[in-house]
MDAnalysis code that builds the backbone (N, CA, C; Angstrom):
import MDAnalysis as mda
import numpy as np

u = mda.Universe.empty(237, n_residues=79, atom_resindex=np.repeat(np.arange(79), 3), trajectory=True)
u.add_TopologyAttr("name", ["N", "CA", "C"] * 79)
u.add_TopologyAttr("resid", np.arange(1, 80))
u.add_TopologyAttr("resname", ["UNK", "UNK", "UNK", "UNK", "UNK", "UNK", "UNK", "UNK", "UNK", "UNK", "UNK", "UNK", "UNK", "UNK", "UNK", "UNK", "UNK", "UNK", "UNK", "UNK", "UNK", "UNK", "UNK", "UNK", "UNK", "UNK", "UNK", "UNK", "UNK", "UNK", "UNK", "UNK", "UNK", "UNK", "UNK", "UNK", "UNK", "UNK", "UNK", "UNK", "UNK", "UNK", "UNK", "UNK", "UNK", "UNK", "UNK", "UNK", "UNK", "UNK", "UNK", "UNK", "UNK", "UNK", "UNK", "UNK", "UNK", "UNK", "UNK", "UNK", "UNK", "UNK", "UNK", "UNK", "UNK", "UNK", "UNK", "UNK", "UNK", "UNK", "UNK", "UNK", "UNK", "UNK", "UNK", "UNK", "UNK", "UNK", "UNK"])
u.atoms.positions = np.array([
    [88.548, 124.618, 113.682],
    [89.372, 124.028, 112.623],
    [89.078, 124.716, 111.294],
    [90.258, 125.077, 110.528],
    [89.937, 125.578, 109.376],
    [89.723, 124.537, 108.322],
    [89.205, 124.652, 107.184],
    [88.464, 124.618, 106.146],
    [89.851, 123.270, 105.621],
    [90.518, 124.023, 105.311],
    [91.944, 123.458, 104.852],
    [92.742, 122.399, 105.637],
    [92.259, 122.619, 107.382],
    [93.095, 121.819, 107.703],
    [91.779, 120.047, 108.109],
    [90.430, 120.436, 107.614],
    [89.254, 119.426, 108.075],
    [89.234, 118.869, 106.455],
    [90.131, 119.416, 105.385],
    [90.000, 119.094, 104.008],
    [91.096, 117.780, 103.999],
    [92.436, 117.954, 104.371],
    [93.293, 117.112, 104.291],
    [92.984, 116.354, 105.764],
    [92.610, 116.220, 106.465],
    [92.084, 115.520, 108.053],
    [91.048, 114.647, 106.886],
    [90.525, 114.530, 106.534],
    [89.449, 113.943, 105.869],
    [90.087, 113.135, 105.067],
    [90.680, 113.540, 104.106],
    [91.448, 112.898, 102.331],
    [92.150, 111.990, 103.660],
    [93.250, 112.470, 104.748],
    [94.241, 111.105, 104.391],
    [93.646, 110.285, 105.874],
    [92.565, 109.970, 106.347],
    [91.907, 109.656, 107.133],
    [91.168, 108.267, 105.894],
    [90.705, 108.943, 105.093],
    [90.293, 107.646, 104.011],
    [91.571, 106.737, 103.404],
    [92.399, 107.454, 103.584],
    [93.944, 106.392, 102.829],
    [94.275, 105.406, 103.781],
    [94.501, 106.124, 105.130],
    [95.150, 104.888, 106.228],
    [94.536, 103.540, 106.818],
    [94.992, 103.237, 107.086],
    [94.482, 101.977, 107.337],
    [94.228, 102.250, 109.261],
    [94.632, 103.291, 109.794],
    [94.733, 103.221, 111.154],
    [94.277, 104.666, 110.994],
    [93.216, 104.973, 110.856],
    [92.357, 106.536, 110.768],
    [92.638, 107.266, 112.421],
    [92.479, 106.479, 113.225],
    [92.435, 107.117, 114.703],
    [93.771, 108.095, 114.904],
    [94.554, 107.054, 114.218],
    [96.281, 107.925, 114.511],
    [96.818, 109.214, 113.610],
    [95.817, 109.556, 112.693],
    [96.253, 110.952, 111.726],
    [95.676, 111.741, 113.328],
    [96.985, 112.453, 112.391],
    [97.131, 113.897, 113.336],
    [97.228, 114.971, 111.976],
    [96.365, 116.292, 111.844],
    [97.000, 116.944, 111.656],
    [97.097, 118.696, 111.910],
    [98.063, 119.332, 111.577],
    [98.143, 120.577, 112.626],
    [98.520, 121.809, 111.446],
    [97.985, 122.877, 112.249],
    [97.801, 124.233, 111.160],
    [99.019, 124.953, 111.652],
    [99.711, 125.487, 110.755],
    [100.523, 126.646, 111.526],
    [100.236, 127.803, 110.558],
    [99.399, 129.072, 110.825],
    [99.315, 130.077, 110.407],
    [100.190, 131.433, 110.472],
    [101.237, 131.262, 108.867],
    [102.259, 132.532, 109.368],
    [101.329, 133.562, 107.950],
    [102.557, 134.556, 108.123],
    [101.842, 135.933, 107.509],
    [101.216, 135.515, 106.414],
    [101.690, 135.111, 105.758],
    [101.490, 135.009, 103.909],
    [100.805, 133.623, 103.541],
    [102.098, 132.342, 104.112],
    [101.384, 131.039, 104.230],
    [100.961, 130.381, 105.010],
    [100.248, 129.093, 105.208],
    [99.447, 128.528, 105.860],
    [100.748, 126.806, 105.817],
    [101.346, 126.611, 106.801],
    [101.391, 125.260, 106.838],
    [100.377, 123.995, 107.534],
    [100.341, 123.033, 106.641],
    [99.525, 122.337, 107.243],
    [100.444, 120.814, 107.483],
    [100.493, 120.446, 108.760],
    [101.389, 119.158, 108.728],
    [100.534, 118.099, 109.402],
    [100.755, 117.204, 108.491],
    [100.182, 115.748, 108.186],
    [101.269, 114.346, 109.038],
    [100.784, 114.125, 110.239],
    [101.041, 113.274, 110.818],
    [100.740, 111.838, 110.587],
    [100.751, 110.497, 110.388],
    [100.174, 109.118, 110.365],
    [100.858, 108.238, 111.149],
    [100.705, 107.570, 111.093],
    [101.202, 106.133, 111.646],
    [102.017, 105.696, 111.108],
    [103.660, 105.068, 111.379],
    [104.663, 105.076, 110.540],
    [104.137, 103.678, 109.711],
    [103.676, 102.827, 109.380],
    [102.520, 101.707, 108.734],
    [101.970, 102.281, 107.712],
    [101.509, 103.772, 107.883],
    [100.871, 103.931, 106.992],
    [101.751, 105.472, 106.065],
    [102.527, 105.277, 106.231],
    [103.575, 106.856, 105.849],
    [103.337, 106.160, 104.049],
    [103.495, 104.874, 104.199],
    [104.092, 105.087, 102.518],
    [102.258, 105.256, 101.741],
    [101.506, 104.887, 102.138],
    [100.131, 104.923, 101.910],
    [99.660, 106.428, 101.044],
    [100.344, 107.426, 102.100],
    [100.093, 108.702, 102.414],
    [101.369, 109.133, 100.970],
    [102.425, 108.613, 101.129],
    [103.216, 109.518, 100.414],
    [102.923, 108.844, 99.093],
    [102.387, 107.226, 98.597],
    [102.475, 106.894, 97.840],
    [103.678, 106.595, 96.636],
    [103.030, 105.913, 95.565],
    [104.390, 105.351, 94.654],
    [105.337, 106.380, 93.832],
    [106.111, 106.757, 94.177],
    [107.370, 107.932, 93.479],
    [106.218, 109.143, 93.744],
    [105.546, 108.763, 95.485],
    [105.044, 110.515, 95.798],
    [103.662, 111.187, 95.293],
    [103.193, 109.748, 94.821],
    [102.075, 110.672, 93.666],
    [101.048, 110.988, 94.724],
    [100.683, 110.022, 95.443],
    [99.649, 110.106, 96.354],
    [100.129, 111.866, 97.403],
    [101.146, 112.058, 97.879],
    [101.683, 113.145, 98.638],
    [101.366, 114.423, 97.342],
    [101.387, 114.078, 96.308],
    [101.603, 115.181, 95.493],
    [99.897, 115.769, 94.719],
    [99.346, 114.631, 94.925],
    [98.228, 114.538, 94.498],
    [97.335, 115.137, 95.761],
    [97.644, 115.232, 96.994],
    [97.068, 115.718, 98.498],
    [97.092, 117.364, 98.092],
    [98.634, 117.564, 97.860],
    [99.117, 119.198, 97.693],
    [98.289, 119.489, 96.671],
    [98.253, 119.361, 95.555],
    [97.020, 119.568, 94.385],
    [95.811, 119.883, 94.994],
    [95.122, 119.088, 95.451],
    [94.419, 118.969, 96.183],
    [94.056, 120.415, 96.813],
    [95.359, 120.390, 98.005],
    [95.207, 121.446, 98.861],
    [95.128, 123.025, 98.048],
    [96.250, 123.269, 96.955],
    [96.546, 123.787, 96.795],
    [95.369, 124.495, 96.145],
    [94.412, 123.730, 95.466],
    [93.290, 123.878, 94.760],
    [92.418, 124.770, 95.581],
    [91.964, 124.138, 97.186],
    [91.369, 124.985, 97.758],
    [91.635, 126.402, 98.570],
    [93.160, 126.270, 98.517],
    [93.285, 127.329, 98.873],
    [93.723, 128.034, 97.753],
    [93.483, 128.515, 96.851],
    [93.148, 129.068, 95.711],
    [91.872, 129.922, 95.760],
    [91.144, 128.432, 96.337],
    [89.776, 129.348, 95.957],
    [89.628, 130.257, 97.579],
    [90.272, 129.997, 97.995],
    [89.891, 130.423, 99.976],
    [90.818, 131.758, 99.638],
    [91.415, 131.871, 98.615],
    [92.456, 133.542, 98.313],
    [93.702, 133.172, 99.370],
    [94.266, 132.050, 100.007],
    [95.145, 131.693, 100.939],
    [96.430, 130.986, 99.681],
    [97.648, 130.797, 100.669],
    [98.926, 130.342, 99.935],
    [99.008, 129.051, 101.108],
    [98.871, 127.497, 101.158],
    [99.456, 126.815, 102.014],
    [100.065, 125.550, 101.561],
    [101.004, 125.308, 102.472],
    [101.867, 123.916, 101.918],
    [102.096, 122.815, 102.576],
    [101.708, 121.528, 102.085],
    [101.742, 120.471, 102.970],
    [102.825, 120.359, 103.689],
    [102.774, 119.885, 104.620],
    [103.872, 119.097, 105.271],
    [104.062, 117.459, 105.749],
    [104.545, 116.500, 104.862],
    [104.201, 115.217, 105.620],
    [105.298, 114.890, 106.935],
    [104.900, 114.715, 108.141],
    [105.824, 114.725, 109.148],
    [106.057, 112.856, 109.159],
    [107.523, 112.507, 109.519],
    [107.796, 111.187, 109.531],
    [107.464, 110.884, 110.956],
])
């Protein structure tokens, strides 16, 4: 598991209320890195939060470390 994808596995594992059911999955293309964020439909709004902040505040997040990792990747929240 990469760095990036045990970073957001972690963050939205503390948000849900049903930790067992995050899923999430790497797709490594040339340039960027997607990372998609699976939950429990219970806990989707948790994850995306109020007008998104919580979803936007994850990408920050991400975006931060892959900065420092010299990588380009972008969340994906899957419904």
């Amino acid at each position: 598991m990469s760095e990036l994808k045990d970073l957001i596995h972690y963050v939205s594992k503390a948000l849900v209320d049903m930790p067992d059911v995050v899923e999430v999955n790497e797709i490594v293309g040339e340039q960027t890195t997607v990372i998609e964020l699976k939950v429990d439909k219970t806990d989707l709004g948790k994850v995306i939060g109020k007008q998104g902040r919580t979803a936007r505040a994850l990408r920050t997040i991400l975006n931060a470390a892959s900065t420092k990792l010299k990588k380009r990747s972008v969340l994906e929240i899957i419904e």
